[in-house]
C-alpha positions in Angstrom: 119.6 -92.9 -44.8 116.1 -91.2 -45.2 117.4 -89.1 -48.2 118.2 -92.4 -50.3 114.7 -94.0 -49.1 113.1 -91.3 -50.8 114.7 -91.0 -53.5 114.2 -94.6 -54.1 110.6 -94.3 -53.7 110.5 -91.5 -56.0 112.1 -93.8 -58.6 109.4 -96.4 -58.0 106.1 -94.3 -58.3 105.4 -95.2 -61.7 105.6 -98.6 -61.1 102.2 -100.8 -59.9 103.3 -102.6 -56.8 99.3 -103.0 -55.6 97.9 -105.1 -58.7 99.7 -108.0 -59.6 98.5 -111.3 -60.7 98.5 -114.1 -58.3 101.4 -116.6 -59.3 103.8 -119.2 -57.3 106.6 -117.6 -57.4 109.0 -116.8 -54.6 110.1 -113.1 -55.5 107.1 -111.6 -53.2 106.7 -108.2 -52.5 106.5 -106.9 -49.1 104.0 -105.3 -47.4 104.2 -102.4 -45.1 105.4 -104.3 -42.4 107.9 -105.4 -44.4 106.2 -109.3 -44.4 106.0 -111.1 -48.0 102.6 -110.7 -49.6 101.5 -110.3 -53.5 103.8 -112.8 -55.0 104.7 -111.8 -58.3 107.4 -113.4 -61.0 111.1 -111.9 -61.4 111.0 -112.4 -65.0 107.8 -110.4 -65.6 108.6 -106.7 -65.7 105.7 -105.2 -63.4 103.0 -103.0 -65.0 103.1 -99.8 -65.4 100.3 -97.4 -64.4 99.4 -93.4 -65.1 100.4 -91.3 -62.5 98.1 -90.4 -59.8 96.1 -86.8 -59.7 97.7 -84.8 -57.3 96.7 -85.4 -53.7 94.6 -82.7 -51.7 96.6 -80.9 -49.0 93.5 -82.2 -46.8 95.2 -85.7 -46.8 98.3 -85.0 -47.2 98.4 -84.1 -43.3 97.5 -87.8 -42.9 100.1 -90.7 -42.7 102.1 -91.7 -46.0 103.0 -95.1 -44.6 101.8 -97.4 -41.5 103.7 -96.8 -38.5 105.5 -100.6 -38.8 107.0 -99.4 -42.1 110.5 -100.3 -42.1 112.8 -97.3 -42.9 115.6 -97.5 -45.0 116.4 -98.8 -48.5 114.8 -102.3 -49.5 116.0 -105.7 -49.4 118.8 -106.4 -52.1 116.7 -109.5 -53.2 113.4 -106.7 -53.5 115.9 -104.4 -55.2 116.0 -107.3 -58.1 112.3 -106.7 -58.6 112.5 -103.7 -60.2 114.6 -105.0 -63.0 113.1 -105.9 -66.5 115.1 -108.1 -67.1 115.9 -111.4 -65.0 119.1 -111.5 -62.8 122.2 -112.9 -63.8 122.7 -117.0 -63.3 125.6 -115.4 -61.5 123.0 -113.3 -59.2 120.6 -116.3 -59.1 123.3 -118.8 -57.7 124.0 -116.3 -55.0 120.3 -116.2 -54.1 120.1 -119.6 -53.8 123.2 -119.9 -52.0 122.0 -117.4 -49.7 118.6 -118.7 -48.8 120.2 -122.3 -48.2 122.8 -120.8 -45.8 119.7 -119.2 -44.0 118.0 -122.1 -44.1 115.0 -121.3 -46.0 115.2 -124.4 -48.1 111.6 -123.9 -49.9 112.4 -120.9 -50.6 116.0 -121.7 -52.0 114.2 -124.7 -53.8 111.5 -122.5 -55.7 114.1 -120.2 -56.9 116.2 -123.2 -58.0 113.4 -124.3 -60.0 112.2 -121.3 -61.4 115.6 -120.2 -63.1 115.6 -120.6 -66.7 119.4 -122.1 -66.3 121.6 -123.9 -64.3 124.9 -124.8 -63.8 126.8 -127.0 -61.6 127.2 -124.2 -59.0 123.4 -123.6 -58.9 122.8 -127.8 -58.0 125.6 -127.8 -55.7 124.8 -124.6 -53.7 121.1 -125.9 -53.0 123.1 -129.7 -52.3 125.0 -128.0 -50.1 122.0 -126.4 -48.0 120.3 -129.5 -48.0 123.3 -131.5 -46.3 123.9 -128.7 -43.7 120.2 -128.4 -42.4 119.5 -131.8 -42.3 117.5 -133.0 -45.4 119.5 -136.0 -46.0 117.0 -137.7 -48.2 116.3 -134.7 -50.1 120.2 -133.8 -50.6 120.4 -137.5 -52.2 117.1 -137.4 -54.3 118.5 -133.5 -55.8 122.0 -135.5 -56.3 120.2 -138.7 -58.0 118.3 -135.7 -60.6 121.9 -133.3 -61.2 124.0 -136.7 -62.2 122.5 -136.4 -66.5 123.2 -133.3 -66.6 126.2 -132.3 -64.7 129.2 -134.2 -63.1 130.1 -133.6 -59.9 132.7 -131.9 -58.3 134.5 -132.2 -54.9 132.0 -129.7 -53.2 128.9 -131.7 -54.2 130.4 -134.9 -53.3 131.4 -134.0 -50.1 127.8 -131.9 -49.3 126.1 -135.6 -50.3 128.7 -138.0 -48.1 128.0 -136.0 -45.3 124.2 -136.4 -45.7 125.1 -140.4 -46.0 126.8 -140.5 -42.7 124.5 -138.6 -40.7 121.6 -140.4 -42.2 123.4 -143.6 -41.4 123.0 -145.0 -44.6 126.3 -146.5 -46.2 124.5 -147.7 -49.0 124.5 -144.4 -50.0 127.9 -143.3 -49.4 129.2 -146.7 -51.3 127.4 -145.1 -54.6 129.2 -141.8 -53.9 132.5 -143.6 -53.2 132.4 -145.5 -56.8 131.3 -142.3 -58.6 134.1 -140.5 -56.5 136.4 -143.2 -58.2 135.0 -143.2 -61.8 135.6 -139.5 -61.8 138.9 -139.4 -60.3 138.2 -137.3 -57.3 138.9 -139.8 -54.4 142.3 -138.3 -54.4 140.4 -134.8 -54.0 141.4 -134.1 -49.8 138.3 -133.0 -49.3 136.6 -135.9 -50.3 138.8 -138.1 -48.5 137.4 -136.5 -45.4 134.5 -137.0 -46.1 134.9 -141.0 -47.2 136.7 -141.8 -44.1 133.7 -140.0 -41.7 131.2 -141.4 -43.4 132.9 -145.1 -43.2 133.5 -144.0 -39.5 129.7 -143.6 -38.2 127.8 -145.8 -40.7 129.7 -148.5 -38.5 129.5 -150.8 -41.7 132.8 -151.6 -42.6 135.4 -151.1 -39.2 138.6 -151.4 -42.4 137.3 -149.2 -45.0 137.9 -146.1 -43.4 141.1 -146.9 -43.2 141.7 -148.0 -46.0 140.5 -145.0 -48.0 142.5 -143.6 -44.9 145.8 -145.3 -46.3 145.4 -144.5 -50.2 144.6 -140.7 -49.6 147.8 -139.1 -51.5 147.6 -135.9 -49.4 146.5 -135.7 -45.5 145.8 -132.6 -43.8 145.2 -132.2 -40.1 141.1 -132.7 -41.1 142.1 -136.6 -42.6 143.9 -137.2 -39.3 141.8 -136.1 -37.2 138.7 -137.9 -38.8 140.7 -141.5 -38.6 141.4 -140.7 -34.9 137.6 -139.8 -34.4 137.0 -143.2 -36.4 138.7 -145.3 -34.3 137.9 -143.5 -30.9 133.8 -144.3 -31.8 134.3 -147.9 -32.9 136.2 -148.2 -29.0 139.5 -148.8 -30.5 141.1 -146.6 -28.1 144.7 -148.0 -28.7 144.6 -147.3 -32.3 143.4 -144.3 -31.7 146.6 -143.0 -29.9 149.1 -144.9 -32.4 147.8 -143.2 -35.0 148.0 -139.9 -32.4 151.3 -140.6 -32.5 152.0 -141.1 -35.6 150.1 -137.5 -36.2 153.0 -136.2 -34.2 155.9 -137.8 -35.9 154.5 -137.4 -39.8 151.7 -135.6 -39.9 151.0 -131.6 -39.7 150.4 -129.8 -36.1 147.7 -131.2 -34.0 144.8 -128.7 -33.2 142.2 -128.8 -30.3 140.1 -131.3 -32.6 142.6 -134.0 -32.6 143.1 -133.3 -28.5 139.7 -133.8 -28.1 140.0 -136.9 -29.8 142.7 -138.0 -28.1 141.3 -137.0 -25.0 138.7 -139.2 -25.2 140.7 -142.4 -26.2 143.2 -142.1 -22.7 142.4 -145.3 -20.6 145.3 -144.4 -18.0 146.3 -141.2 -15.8 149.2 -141.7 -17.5 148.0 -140.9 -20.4 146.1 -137.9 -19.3 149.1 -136.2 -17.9 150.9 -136.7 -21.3 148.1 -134.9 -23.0 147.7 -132.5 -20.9 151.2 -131.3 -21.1 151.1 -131.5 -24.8 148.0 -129.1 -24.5 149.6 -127.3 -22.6 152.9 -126.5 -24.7 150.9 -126.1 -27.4 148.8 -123.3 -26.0 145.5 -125.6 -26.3 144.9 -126.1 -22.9 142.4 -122.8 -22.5 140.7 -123.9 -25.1 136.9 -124.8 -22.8 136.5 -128.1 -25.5 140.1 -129.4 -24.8 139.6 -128.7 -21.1 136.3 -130.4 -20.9 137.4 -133.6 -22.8 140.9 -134.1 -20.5 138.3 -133.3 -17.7 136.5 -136.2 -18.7 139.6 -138.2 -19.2 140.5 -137.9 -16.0 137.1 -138.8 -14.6 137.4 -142.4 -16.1 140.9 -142.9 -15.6 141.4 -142.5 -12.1 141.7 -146.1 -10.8 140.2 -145.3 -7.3 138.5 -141.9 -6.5 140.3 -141.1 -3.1 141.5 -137.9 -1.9 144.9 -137.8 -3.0 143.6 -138.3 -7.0 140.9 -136.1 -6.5 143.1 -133.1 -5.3 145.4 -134.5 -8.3 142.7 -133.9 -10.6 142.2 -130.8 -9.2 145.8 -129.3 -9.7 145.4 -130.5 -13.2 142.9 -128.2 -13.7 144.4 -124.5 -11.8 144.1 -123.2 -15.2 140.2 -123.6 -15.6 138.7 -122.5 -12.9 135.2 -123.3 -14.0 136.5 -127.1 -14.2 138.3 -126.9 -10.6 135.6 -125.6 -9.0 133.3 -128.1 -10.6 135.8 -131.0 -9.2 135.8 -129.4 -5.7 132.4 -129.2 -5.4 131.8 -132.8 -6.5 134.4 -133.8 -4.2 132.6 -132.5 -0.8 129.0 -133.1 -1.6 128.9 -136.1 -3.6 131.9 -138.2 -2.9 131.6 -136.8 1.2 135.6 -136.1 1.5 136.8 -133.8 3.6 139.7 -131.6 1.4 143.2 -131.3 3.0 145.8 -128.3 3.0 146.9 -129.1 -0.6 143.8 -129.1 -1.9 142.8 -125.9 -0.7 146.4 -124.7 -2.3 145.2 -125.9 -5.9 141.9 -124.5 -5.3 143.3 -120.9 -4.3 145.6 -121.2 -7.1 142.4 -121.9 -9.5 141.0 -118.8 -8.3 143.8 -116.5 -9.2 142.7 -115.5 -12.9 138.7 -114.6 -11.3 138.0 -111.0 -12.1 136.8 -110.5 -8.3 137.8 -112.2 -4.9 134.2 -113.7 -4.5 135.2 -117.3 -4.6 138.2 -117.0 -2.8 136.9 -115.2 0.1 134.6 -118.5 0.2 137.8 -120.9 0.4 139.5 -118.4 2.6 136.1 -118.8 4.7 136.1 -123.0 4.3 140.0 -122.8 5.4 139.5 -121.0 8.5 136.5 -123.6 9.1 138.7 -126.9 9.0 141.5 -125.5 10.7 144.0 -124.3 8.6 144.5 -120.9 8.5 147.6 -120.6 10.1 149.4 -123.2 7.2 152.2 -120.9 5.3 151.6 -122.7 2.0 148.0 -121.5 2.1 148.8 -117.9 3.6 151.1 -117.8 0.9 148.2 -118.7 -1.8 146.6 -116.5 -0.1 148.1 -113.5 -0.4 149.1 -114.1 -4.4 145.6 -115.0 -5.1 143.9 -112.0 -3.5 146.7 -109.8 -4.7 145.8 -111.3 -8.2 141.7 -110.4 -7.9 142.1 -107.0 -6.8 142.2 -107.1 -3.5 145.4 -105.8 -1.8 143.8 -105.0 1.6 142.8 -108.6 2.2 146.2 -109.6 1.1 147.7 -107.5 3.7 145.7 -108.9 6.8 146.3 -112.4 5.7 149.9 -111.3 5.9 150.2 -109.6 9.5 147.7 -112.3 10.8 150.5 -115.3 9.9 152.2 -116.5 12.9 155.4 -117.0 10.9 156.8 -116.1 7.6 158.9 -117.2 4.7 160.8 -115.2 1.7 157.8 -116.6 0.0 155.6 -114.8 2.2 157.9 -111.7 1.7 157.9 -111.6 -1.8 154.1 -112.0 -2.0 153.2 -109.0 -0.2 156.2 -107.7 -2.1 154.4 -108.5 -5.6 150.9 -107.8 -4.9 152.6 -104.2 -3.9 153.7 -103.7 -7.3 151.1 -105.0 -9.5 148.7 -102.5 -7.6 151.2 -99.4 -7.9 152.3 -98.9 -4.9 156.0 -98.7 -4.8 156.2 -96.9 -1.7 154.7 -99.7 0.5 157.2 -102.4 -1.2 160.0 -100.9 -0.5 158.9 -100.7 3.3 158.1 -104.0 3.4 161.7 -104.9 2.0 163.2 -102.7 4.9 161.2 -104.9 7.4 162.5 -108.4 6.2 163.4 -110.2 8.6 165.1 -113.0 5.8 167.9 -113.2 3.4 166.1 -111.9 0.2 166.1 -114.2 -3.2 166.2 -112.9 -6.7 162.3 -113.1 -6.7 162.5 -110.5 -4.2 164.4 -108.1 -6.0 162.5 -108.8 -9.7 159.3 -107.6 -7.2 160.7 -104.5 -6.1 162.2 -103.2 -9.5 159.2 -104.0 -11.0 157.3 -101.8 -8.1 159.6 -99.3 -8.7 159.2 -99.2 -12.8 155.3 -99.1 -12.6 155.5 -95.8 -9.7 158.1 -93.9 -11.7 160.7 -94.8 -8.7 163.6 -94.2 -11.2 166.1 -93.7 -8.6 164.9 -95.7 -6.2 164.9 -98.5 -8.5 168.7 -97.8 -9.6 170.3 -97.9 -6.6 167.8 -101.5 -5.7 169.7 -102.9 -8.4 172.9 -101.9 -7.5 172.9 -103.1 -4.4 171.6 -106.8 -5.3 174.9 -107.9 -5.9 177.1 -105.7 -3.7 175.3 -105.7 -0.5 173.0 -109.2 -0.7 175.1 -111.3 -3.0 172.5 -112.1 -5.5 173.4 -111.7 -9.6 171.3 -109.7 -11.7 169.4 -112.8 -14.2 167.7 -112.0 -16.9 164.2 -110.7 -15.5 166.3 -107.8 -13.6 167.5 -106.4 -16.5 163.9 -106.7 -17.8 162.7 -104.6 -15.3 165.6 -102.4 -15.8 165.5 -102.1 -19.9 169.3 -102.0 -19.3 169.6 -104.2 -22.8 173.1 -103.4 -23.7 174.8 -104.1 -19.9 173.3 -107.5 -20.2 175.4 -110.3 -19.8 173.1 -112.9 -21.7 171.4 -112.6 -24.8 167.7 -110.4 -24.2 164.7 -112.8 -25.0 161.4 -111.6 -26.1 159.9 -110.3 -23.0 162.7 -107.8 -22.7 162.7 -106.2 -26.2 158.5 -105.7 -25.5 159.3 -104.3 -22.4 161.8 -101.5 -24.3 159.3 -101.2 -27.1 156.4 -100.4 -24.7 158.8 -98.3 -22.9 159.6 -95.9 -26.5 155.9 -95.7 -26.8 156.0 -94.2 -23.5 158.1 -92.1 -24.3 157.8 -91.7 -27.7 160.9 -92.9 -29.1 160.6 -94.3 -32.7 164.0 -95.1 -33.4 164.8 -97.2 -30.8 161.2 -98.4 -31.3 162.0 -99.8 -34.6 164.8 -101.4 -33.6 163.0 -103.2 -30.6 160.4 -104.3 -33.1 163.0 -105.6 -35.4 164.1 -107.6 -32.8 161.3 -108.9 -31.4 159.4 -109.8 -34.8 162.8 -111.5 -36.1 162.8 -113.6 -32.2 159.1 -114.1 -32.1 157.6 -114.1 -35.2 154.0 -115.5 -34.3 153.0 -112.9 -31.7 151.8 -109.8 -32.3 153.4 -107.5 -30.2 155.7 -106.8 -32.1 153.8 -105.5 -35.4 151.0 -103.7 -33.0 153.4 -101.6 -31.1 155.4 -100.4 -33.5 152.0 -99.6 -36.0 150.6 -97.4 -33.3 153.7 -95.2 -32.6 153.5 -94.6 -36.6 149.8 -94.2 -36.5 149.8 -91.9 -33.6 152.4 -89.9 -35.5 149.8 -90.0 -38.4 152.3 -92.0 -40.6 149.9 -94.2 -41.6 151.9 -94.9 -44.8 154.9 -96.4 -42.3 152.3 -98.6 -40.7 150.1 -100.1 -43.5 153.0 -102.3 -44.4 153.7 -104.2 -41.3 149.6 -105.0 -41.3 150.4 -106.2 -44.6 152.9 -108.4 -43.2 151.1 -109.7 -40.4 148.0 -110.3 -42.8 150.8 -112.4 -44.9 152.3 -113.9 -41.9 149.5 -115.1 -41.1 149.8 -113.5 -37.6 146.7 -112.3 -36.0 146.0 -109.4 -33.3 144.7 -110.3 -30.1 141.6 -109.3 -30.0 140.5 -107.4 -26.6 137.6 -108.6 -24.1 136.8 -107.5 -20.7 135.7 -108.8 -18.0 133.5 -108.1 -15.2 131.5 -109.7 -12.5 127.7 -108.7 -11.7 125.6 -110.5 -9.8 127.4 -113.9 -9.0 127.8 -113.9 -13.2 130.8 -112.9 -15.1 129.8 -111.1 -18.8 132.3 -110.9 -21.5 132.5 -107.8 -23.5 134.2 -107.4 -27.0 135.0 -104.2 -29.3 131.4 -103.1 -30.1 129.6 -105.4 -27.6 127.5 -106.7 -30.0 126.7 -110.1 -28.2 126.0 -108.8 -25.3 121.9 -108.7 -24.9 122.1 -105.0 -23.5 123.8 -103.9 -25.7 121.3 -101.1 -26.9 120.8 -99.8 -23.1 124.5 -99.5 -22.5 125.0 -97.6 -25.9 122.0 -95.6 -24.5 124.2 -95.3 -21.2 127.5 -94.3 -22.8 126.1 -91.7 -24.9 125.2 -90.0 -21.7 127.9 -90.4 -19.6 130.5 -89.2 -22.8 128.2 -86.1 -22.6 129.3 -85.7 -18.3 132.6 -86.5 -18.9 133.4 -83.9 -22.0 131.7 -81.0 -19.7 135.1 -81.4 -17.4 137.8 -82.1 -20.2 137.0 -85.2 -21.8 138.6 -85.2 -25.5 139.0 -88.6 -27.6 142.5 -89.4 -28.3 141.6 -90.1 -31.4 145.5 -90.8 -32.7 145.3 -94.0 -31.0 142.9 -95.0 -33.8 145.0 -97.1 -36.0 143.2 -96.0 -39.2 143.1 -93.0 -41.4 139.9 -92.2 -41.5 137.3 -89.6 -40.6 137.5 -88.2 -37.3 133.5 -88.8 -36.0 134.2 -92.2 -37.0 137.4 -92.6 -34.9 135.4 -90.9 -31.8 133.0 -93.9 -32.1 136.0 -96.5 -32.5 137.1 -95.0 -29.3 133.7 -95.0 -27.1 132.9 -98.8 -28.5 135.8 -100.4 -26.6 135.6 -103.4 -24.7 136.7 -101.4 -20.9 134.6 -98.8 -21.6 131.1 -101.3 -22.5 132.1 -103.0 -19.0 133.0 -100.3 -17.0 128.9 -98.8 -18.5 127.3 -102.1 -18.0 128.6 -102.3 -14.3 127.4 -98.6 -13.3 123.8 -99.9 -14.6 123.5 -103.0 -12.5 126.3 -103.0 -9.5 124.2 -102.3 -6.3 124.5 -99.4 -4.4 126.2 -101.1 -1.8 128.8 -102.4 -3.8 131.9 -100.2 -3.6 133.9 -101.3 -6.1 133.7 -102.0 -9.6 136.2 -104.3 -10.9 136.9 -105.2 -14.2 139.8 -107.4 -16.0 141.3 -106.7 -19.4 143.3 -109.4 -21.1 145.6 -106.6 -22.8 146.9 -103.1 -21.7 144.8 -100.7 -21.6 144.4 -97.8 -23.7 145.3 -94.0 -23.0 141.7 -92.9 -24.0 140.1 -95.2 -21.8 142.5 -94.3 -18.8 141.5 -91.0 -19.0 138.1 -91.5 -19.3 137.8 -93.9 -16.2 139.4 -91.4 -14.3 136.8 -88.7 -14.7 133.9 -91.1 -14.7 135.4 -91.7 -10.8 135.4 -87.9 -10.6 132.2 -86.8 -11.9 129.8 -89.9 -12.6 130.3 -92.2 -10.2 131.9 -92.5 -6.5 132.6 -96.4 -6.3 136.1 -97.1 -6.6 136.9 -98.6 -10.3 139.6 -101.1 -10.6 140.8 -102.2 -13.6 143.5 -105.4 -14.1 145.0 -105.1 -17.6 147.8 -107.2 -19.1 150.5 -105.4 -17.0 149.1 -104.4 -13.7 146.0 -102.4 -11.7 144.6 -99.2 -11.6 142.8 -98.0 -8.8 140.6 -94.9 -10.0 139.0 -92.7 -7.1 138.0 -88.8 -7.2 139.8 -88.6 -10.9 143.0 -89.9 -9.7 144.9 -93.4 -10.5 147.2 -95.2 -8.3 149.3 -95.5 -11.7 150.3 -92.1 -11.8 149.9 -92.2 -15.5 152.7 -94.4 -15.6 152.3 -97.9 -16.9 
C-alpha cells in the first residue's frame, strides 16, 4: 500500500492544500491526523502554487509527516476533491446516501443543499436517513419542501409513514395516505406495510388498519405480519391468532416475526404447545427471539405456578439451554420449590448441547444432594449428557456406580463409546450385556465401528443382528453400513450424505456424483449436497466442474452453513466465525496464530490448501486456511485457559476440516500439553502428544 500512497502524493504536490479560503462547505480537508479542518468547496478547483525550492538534505533527515498520519490512500469522498470539475448527481446521491446511512445527517444535509441539482433520488435518500435516525419532524418538513418539485415514489412514502408512526402522529400519516391514493401507489406492497403499521401504533383508528389491510391487492409475509402485530398491541389477542391462522391457510410461510407475534397473543398452554411445535417443525425454534417470546408465553399462561407446570415449562425449553436454566433457577430461589426426578431429567437433557460439562457436573452435584442418584432415568441422562459435553470418563463412573441397569443404560455407554472413537471399549461393553440388545444397540456399535476403521468387526456385528439376536436391519443400520443397494427400503437423505462423505474419504468422484444427484434431487434445501460434491472437484482442481453447482445453489436460493465454534473460558462461552472479526481480540489472537503457524511448520506443518474452494492465489489460500473458525478458538483458548485447566474443549457445528485436524494435532505435540478436544458435526477428537483418538478416520 505505501507504493500507491506515494505516488498519490506525488500527484498532489502541485496542488495548494494549506491556503484555502474559509467557506461553509462540507467537503473539508483533513489534517494530519486525518480530522476535518480547512473546509473548502467541491466545485471550486483548488489553487495551484509554484513548486517548492528543493529542500536541504539538513531537513530532510527530519519527519515528512506527524507521527498520527494515517497511512494509506485517502478517503474516496477526499479523492473527489481533487477533481475540477463537480461530481456526478450520480456520485452526489451516493454521498448523501452514504452519510445518511452513517448517520451524519448535517453533514448529508449540507451536501444536499449545496448540489447544483436534484432529483427524486437525491430527496428520497436524505428522507430516508431522516426516518431511520429518528428526525421525524425533520423527515416531514424535507417531505412538505420535495412535494412542487418532485412526486413521490414508494420509497419516499414509506421513509415518511414510518416517521408518522413512530412520532405518533396520525395526522401525518392521513396526509401521506391520501397522497398515496391520488398517486396510485396504495396498491404499492410496500406502502401497504407501511399504512397498516402506522394505523397500528398511532392507536387512532382500531379499523383502518385493516381496512387498508383488506384492500391491499398483494400480501407478503411483511403485510401479515404487520396486521398480526396490529392487533396483538391494541390486546386483541383473538384476532390476532385468526388471522395466524388464516396466515397458514392463504398466506406465504410464516417466519420468526410472525411467531413472535403469535407468541405474544397465546392466552392458554394450549396455545403455547401449538406454537411451539409449529416452531419447531419449521426449524424456528433456535431462533433466541422465537424462544424468548414462547418463553414469555408460557410465563403468563400457566394457570397456577406449581411444580408439575414449572418442570413442564422446563421440558419445553431442552432446546435452549440459556432459557432452561433461567426457569430452573427461578424455580428454586424465587418460587422456593424443591425440583423432583423429572425435572432434573429435562434439566440434564438441556445441558446436552453445552460445549463443556460445567453445568452438568452442578446438577449431577444438586442430584446427589436431594437423593437421587441412584434413579436410572437420571443415570441414563447422565451418561448421554456427559458423553455429549466431552466427557466420557464421568460417563463411565456414573455407569459402574448404578445399582441396576437397563438396555437404555447399555446403549448409553454404548453411544458415548462411539461418538468419542473408541470402538474397542463398545464392543466390550456389548460382550458384557447382561440384556437382550434393541436395534439402538446395534446402530451404536456399527456406528463405533465406522468411526475406528473396525471394518471387519463391524461386518460380521451386522450379520449377526438378525441371525443370532433376532433383530432386522432398519434403515439407520444400513446407514452406518453405506450398504445402499442391499437395502430393503428406499435410502433417505442421511444415507446418501453418509456415502457421499464416505467417497470424499476415499476419493471417489463417480459414485460421488451420483450420491449428490441423489441427495440434491431428495433434499433440495440443504446444502450438503452441493458442498460435498464442490470440494471433491475443487480439491481435484476442477474448479470449472464446481463453479456451476455454486451457481445453482446461488439460484436456488440455498445457502451454505456457515461455520462457528465454540468454546468455554472462564464461566463464558465466545463464539468464533471465519475471520473472527467480532470477536474483541481479535488482533491478539491473529498476533497468537502467526506464532504458533511458525512452531507448527518447523515439524511438518503444510496448508492443505486444495481444500480451498477457490482458484485463486496460493498466499491467499494459506490465509483462508489459518482464519478458520477451530483454529481462532482453539488460539483464543491457549491465551486465557489457566494453567490448571487440562483440557481445552471446543464445539464445531459442522465437520471439521483436514487442515485443521492436522494442525491441532501438532499444536498438542509441540505447543501445548493440555488435552484438546474438539465435538464437530459427526463426532470427537481427542488430540494428545500429536495423536487423535480418530485415527484419521472420520
Amino acid at each position: 500500500m505505501h507504493w500507491r500512497w506515494r505516488w498519490w502524493r506525488r500527484r498532489r504536490r502541485p496542488v495548494s492544500w494549506t491556503k484555502q479560503p474559509p467557506t461553509s462547505s462540507v467537503f473539508a480537508r483533513r489534517d494530519g491526523c486525518g480530522r476535518l479542518s480547512q473546509p473548502s468547496t467541491l466545485w471550486t478547483p483548488p489553487r495551484r502554487r509554484r513548486r517548492s525550492p528543493p529542500t536541504p538534505p539538513s531537513s530532510r533527515l527530519r519527519p515528512a509527516r506527524p507521527p498520527c498520519r494515517r497511512r494509506g490512500p485517502p478517503p474516496p469522498h477526499a479523492l473527489l476533491l481533487l477533481r475540477r470539475h463537480p461530481p456526478s448527481l450520480f456520485l452526489s446521491n451516493h454521498l448523501v446516501n452514504m452519510y445518511s446511512k452513517c448517520g451524519r445527517l448535517n453533514t448529508a444535509r449540507k451536501l444536499f443543499d449545496e448540489m447544483p441539482h436534484r432529483n427524486l433520488v437525491s430527496w428520497t435518500s436524505l428522507l430516508t436517513g431522516y426516518s431511520q435516525h429518528g428526525k421525524h419532524e425533520d423527515c416531514f418538513r424535507l417531505f412538505a419542501a420535495m412535494l412542487p418539485r418532485h412526486l413521490p415514489n414508494e420509497f419516499a412514502l414509506g421513509s415518511v409513514l414510518s416517521s408518522s408512526a413512530a412520532a405518533g402522529n396520525p395526522s401525518w400519516g392521513r396526509q401521506v395516505h391520501a397522497l398515496a391514493c391520488k398517486t396510485a401507489l396504495h396498491s404499492v406492497v410496500t406502502v401497504g406495510n407501511a399504512l397498516i403499521t402506522m394505523y397500528s401504533l398511532c392507536n387512532d383508528d382500531e379499523e383502518e388498519a385493516w381496512r387498508v389491510f383488506l384492500t391491499t391487492p398483494w400480501r407478503n409475509a411483511i403485510t401479515w405480519n404487520a396486521m398480526i402485530s396490529g392487533f396483538q398491541t391494541r390486546g386483541q389477542l383473538g384476532r390476532a391468532l385468526r388471522l395466524f391462522s388464516g396466515m397458514r391457510r392463504e398466506g406465504p410461510p410464516c417466519d420468526h416475526c410472525t411467531l413472535v407475534s403469535a407468541a405474544a397473543s397465546c392466552s392458554n398452554l394450549h396455545q403455547c404447545r401449538l406454537l411451539q411445535s409449529l416452531a419447531t417443525k419449521t426449524g424456528l425454534a433456535s431462533r433466541t427471539e422465537v424462544a424468548t417470546a414462547l418463553l414469555r408465553a408460557y410465563s403468563v399462561a400457566v394457570p397456577r405456578k406449581d411444580l408439575i407446570s414449572w418442570t413442564s415449562i422446563i421440558a419445553a425449553f431442552t432446546d435452549h439451554q440459556e432459557a432452561a436454566l433461567l426457569l430452573f433457577s427461578r424455580l428454586r430461589r424465587e418460587e422456593g420449590f424443591s425440583p423432583d426426578k423429572y425435572t432434573f431429567s429435562a434439566m440434564v437433557k438441556a445441558c446436552a448441547s453445552s460445549p463443556t460439562d460445567r453445568q452438568v457436573s452442578a446438577l449431577h452435584g444438586l442430584i446427589t444432594k436431594f437423593g437421587l442418584a441412584g434413579d436410572l432415568v437420571l443415570c441414563n441422562a447422565l451418561i448421554h449428557t456427559y458423553a455429549r459435553c466431552g466427557s466420557v470418563g464421568p460417563a463411565e463412573l456414573v455407569f459402574h456406580q448404578m445399582p441396576t441397569r437397563d438396555v437404555v443404560s447399555w446403549n448409553s455407554i454404548i453411544k458415548a463409546y462411539s461418538l468419542h472413537g473408541r470402538g474397542a471399549a463398545a464392543l466390550r461393553a456389548f460382550s458384557a450385556m447382561d440384556v437382550h440388545p434393541d436395534a439402538a444397540t446395534f446402530v451404536g456399535l456399527l456406528f463405533a465401528c465406522s468411526h475406528s476403521g473396525m471394518v471387519d468387526e463391524g461386518r460380521a456385528i451386522f450379520s449377526a443382528m438378525a441371525t443370532e439376536h433376532g433383530v432386522a436391519p432398519q434403515l439407520d443400520h444400513f446407514a452406518c453400513m453405506e450398504l445402499i443397494g442391499q437395502m430393503p427400503m428406499a435410502p433417505d437423505p442421511v444415507v446418501w450424505s453418509g456415502l457421499l462423505g464416505a467417497c470424499r474419504k476415499h476419493g471417489d468422484l463417480r459414485i460421488a456424483e451420483r450420491a449428490a444427484q441423489m441427495l440434491v434431487a431428495m433434499a433440495p434445501g440443504r446444502s450438503a449436497g452441493y458442498v460435498l460434491i464442490s470440494n471433491m472437484y475443487s480439491e481435484q482442481g476442477s474448479f470449472r466442474d464446481a463453479a456451476p453447482l455454486w451457481k445453482g445453489m446461488k439460484e436456488s436460493g440455498v445457502k451454505k452453513v456457515a461455520g462457528l465454534s465454540w468454546i468455554e473460558v472462564g464461566n463464558r462461552v465466545h463464539e468464533f466465525s471465519v475471520g473472527g472479526h467480532r470477536h474483541p481480540q481479535i488482533k491478539a489472537i491473529l498476533g497468537e496464530l502467526k506464532l504458533i503457524v511458525e512452531k507448527v511448520k518447523e515439524i511438518g506443518y503444510a496448508p492443505e490448501t486444495s481444500l480451498v474452494l477457490h482458484d485463486i492465489e496460493e498466499g491467499l489460500k494459506e490465509e483462508q486456511l489459518y482464519c478458520h473458525s477451530e483454529k481462532l478458538a482453539l488460539v483464543f483458548g491457549l491465551m486465557n485457559a489457566p494453567d490448571s485447566q487440562s483440557c481445552i474443549k471446543i464445539m464445531k457445528n459442522i465437520r471439521i476440516c483436514m487442515d485443521c485436524h492436522r494442525f491441532i494435532k501438532l499444536v498438542s505435540k509441540c505447543v501445548s500439553k493440555k488435552e484438546i478436544v474438539v465435538r464437530d458435526a459427526n463426532r470427537f477428537h481427542h488430540f494428545k502428544d500429536g495423536v487423535c483418538t480418530c485415527g484419521d478416520y472420520w
